[in-house]
C-alpha positions in Angstrom: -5.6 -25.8 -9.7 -6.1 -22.0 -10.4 -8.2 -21.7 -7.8 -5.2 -22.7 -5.6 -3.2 -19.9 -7.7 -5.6 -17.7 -7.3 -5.4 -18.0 -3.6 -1.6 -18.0 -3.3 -1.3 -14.8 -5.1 -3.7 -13.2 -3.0 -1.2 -14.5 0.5 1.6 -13.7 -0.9 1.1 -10.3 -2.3 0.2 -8.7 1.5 2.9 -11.0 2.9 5.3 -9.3 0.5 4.4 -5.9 1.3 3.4 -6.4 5.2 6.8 -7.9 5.6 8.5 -5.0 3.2 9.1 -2.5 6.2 10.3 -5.2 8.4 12.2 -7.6 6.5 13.0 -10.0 9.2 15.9 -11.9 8.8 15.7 -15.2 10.5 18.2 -17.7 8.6 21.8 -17.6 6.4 22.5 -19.7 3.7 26.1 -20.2 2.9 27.1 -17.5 6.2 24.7 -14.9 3.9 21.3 -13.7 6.1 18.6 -13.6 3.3 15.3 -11.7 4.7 11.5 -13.5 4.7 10.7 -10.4 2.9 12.9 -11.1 0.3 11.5 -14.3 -0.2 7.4 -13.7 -0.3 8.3 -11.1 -2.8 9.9 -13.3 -5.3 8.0 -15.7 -5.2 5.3 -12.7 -7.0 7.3 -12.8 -9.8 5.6 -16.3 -10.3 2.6 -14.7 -11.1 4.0 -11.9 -13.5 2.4 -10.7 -16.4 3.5 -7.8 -18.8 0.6 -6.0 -20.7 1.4 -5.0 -24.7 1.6 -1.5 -23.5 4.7 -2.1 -20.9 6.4 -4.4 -23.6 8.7 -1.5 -24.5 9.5 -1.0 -20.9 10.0 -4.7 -20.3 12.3 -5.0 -22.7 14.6 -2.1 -21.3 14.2 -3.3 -18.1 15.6 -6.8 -19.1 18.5 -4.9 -20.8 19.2 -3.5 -17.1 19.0 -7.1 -15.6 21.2 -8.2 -18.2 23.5 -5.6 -17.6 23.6 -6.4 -13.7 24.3 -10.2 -14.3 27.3 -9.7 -16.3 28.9 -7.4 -14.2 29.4 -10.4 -12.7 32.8 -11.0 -15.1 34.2 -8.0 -13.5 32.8 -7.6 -10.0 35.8 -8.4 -7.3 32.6 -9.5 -4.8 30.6 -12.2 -5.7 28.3 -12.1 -2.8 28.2 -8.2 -3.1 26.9 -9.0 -7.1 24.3 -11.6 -5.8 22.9 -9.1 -3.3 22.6 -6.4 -5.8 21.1 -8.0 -8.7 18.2 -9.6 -6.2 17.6 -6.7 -4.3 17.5 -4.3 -7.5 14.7 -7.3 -9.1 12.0 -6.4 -6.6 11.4 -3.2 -8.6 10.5 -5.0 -11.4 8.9 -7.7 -10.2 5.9 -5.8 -8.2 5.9 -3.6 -11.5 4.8 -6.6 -13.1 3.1 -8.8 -10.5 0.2 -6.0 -10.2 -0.1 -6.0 -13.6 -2.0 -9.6 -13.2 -4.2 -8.2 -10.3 -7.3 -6.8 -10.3 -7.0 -3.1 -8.7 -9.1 -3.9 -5.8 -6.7 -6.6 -5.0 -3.8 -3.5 -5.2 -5.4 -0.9 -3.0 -5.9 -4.1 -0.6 -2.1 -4.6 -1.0 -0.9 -1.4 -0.6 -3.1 -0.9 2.5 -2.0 -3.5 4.1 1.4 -1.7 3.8 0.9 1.8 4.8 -0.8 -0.2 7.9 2.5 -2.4 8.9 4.4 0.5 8.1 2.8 2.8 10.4 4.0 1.1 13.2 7.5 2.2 12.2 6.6 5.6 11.6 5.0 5.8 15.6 8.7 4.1 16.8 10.7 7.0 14.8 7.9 9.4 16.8 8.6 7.7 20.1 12.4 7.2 19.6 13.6 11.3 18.7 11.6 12.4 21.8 12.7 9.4 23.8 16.2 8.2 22.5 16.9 6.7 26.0 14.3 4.0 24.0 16.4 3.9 20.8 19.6 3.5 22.7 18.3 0.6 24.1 16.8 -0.5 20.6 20.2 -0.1 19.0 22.3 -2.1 21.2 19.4 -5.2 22.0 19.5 -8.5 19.7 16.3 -7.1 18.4 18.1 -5.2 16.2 19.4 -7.9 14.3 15.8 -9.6 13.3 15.4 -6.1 11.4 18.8 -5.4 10.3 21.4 -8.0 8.5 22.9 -9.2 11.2 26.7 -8.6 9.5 25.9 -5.6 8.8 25.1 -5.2 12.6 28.3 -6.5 13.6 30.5 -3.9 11.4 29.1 -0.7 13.8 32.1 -1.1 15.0 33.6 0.6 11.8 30.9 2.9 10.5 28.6 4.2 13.3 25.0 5.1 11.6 23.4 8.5 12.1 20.7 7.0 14.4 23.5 7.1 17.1 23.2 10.7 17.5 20.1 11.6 19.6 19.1 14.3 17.0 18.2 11.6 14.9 15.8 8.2 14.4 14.8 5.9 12.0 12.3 3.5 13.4 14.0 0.4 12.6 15.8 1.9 9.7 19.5 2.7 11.1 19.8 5.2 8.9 17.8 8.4 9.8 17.8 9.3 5.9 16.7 6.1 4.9 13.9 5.9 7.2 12.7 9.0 6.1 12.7 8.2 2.6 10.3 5.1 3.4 8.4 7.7 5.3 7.9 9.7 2.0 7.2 6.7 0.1 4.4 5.9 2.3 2.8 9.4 2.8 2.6 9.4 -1.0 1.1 5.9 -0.9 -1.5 6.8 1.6 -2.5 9.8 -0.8 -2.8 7.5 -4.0 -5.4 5.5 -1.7 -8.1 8.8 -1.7 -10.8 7.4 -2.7 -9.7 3.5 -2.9 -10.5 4.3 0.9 -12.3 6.0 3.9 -10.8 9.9 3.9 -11.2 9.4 7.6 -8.7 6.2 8.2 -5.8 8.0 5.5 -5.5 11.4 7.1 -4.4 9.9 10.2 -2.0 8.0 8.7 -1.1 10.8 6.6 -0.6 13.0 9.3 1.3 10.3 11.4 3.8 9.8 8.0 4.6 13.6 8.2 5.5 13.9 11.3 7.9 10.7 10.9 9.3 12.4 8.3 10.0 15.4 10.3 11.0 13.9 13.4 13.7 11.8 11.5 15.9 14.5 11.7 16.4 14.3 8.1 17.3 17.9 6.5 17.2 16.8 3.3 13.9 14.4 3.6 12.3 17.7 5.1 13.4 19.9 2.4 12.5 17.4 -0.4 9.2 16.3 1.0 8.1 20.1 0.7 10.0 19.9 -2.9 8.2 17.3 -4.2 4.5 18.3 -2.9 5.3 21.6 -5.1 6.3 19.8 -7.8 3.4 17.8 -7.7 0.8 20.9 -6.6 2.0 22.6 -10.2 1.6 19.7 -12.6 -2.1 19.8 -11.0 -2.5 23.7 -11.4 -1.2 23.2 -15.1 -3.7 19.9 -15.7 -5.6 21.8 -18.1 -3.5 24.2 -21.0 -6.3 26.7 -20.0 -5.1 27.5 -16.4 -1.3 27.1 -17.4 -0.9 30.7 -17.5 -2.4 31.5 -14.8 -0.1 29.3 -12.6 3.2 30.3 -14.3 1.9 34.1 -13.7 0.9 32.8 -10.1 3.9 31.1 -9.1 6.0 33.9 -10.5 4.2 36.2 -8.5 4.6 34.6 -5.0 8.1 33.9 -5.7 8.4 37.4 -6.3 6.6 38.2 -2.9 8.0 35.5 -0.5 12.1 36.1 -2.3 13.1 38.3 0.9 11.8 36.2 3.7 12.6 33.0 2.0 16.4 35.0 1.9 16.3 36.1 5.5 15.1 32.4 6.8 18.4 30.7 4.7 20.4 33.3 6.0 19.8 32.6 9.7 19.7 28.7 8.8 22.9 29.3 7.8 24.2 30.1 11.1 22.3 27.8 13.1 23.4 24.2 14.3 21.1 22.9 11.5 22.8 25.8 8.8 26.3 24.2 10.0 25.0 20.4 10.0 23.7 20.7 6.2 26.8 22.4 5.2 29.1 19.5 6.6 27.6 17.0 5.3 26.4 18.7 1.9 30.4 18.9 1.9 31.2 15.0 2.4 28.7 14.4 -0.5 30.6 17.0 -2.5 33.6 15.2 -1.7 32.0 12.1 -2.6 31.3 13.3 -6.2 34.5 14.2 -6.4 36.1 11.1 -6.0 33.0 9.5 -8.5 34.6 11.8 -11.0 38.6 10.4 -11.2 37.6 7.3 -10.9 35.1 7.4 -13.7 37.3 9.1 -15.9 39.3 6.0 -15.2 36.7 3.2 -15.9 33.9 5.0 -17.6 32.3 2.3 -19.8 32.3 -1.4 -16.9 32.4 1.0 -14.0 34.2 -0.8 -10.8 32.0 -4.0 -10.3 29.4 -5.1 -7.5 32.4 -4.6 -4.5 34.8 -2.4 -6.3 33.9 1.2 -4.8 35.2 1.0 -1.5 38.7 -1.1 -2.9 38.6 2.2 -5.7 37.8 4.6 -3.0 40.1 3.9 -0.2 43.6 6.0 -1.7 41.5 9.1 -2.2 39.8 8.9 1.3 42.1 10.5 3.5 43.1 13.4 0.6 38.9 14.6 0.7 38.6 13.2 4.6 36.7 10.7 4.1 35.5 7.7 5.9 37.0 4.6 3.1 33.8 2.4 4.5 31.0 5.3 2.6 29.6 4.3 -0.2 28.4 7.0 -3.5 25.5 8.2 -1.5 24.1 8.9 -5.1 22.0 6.5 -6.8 23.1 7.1 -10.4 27.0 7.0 -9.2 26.1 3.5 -7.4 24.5 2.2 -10.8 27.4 3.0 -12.9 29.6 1.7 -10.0 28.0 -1.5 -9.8 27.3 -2.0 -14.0 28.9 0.5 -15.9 27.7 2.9 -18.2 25.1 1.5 -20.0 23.3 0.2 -17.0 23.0 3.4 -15.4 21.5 5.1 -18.9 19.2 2.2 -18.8 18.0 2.5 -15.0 17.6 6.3 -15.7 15.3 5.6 -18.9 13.4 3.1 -16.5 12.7 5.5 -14.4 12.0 8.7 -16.9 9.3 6.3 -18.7 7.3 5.2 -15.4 7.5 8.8 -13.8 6.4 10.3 -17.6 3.2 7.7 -17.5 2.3 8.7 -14.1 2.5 12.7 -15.2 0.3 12.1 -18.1 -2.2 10.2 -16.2 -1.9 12.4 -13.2 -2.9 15.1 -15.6 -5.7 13.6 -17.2 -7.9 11.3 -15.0 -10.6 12.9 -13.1 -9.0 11.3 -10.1 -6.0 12.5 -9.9 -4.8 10.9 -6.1 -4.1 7.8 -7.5 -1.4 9.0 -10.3 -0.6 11.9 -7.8 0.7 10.0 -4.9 2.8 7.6 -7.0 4.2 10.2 -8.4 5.0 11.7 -5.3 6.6 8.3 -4.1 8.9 8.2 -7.1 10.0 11.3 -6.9 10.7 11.5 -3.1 12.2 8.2 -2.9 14.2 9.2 -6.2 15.5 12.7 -5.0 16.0 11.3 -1.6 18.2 8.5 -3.5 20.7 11.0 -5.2 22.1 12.1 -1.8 22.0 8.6 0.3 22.9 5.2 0.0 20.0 3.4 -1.6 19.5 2.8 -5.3 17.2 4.9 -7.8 14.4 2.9 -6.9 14.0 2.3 -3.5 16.7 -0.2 -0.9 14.9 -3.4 0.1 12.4 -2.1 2.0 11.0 0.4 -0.5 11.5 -1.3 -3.8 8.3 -3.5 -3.6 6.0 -1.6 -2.0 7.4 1.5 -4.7 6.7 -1.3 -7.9 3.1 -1.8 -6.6 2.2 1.8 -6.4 4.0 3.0 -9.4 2.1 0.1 -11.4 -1.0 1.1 -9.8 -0.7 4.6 -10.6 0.3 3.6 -14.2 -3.1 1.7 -14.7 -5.1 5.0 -13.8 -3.9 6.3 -17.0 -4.4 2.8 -19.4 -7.8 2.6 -17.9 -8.4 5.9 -19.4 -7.4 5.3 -22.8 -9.1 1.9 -23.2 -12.3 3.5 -22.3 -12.9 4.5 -25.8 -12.2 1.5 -27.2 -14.3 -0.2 -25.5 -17.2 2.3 -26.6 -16.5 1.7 -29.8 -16.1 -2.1 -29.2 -20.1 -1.3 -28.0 -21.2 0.5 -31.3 -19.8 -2.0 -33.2 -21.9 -5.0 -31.5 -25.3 -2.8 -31.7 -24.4 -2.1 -35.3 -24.3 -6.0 -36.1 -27.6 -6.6 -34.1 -29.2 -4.0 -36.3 -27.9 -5.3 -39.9 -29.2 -9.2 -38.6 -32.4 -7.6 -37.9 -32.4 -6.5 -41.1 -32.2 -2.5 -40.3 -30.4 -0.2 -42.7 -27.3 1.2 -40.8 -26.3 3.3 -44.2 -26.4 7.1 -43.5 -27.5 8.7 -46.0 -30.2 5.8 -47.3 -31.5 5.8 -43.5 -30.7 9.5 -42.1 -33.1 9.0 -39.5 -31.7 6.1 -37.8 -29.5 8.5 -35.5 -26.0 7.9 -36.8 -24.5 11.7 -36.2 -23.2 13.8 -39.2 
């Protein structure tokens, strides 16, 4: 019988994240299209664990569950609730479910995804120097194997960004979106250094950065540079000897690039891409804005699962809005959809797993494995606060995101139970000594080779 276990957990864990990018909606129950995708990767959570170490974290994370299901009592769409509270569990639930595999068993996982997802990165390739293809993409029943098929038939009201030939997503029809899975995994493929051949990941990586490019996504192209910084200082800073140095450093070129760095923004500013940025910087702006009365007026239950766009519609025309947008901020969306307290929560979710992945990024001598997580959360995260998709990745990013997150977490545990387990060692040779009747006291057997 564990045997058979054994052998579903290692099907359904590639399934899972093969089928993330894709999702592939094939059936309805009760008029509501459910994804396979969605269905191989609950079924992990059969197969859960939670170490003592994540115990903490598992009890703030069923806090933010808890908070989700009773927003329930306030929510004015039930359906909307039942979405949201089993798309946000993915998350969790890879967090967990690689906790009870072996890390072989996770690099296999997560290579299986960066391979499936590659696919979709050469279609976003192909589609912005060919959208005569995309056109054809977008209006074909195909679409609707990828893409909920209601949320297909509401075009009509809200036209994604993929419909301007500037723009592609792959599958995704949101050019944004698509990017941010991009990001996610370019930063996967870098957490596999050294789980696998340097010569099969930078292909892929290279593949995932032109994606991200080709998008058309300002914001995933400014970010992805953002976030590689980020990431490039924490290394510089890994030991407190060469801190210094890199704050002196990074002052410096700052110092030396400020006035072509000025003059580039300057003439972005009055390009096409300049103007683009602005108008839609401004209809997030705008979108704040309206976050802001209407959290004054329900600041603790927020509006319910459903509520924004029945909360949103007087103030659309006043800030020329579409009524059909939602937040395009994760944090607004959580308190939104929860309240309050959820959205502290989902924050202090993510400061713990990114604060884990920093410490271990910082001191295993392999840092690629912390590093690229980190660079995952952070991307997917930043992207998150200026798009519609929650804090920790929409359906197709939240369960390939758990998996690497966890896997970058486990760099760092590794590391700290290696001492134990030295000591574990001692111990045993110590007891085999005393049976065979050796003196393990220092100072009546100095000579043994016990260390002052």
């Amino acid at each position: 019988m564990a045997g058979d276990l054994t052998k579903l957990r290692l099907i359904l864990g590639p399934l899972a994240a093969a089928t993330a990018t894709y999702q592939i909606f094939t059936f309805a129950v009760f008029g509501t299209y459910f994804p396979l995708a969605l269905l191989f990767s609950l079924s992990c959570a059969a197969f859960a664990r939670v170490p003592a170490m994540d115990r903490t974290l598992f009890v703030i994370i069923a806090a933010y569950w808890l908070t989700l299901v009773l927003a329930a009592l306030w929510s004015p769409d039930l359906g909307t609730w039942a979405n949201g509270v089993l798309y946000e569990s993915l998350f969790f639930v890879a967090f967990f479910y690689a906790q009870g595999a072996r890390s072989e068993e996770l690099s296999r996982i997560l290579f299986v995804f960066i391979l499936a997802a590659a696919a979709n990165a050469v279609l976003v390739i192909i589609f912005r120097f060919l959208p005569g293809i995309e056109a054809s993409y977008l209006n074909s029943e195909l679409l609707n194997v990828f893409r909920n098929p209601k949320r297909v038939a509401n075009y009509g009201q809200f036209k994604p960004n993929v419909f301007d030939p500037d723009k592609a997503g792959g599958i995704f029809d949101n050019a944004n979106t698509g990017a941010a899975f991009n990001m996610l995994c370019f930063g996967c493929t870098i957490a596999l250094i050294g789980a696998r051949k340097i010569t099969v990941l930078a292909p892929l990586l290279i593949l995932f950065a032109v994606a991200i490019f080709c998008s058309g996504s300002k914001s995933a192209v400014l970010l992805t540079g953002t976030t590689l910084a980020i990431v490039a200082a924490l290394y510089l800073v890994r030991s407190g000897r060469s801190a210094l140095f890199a704050i002196v450093g990074f002052l410096v070129l700052g110092f030396l690039l400020a006035p072509p760095v000025q003059e580039l923004l300057t003439s972005a500013a009055s390009s096409d891409f300049g103007e683009a940025t602005a108008k839609t910087s401004g209809y997030r702006i705008n979108l704040l804005h309206v976050a802001g009365m209407l959290f004054r007026d329900h600041p603790l239950l927020g509006l319910g699962f459903g509520g924004w766009p029945r909360y949103m519609e007087p103030y659309a025309a006043l800030y020329g809005l579409d009524p059909s947008w939602p937040p395009h901020n994760s944090l607004v969306n959580a308190w939104a959809q929860a309240g309050l307290v959820s959205a502290l929560l989902l924050v202090a979710i993510f400061v713990i797993i990114t604060s884990r992945l920093i410490r271990g990024f910082r001191s295993t001598e392999r840092p690629f494995r912390p590093g690229g997580a980190l660079l995952a959360m952070l991307a997917v995260a930043g992207m998150s606060l200026g798009d519609p998709f929650p804090l920790l990745g929409n359906q197709n990013m939240a369960f390939p995101l758990g998996l690497l997150a966890a896997w970058g977490v486990r760099s760092m545990l590794r590391r700290q139970q290696a001492p134990t387990v030295r000591r574990v060692r001692r111990s045993t040779r110590g007891s085999a000594r005393e049976r065979a009747g050796i003196a393990t006291d220092v100072s009546a057997a100095p000579s043994i080779g016990h260390g002052r």
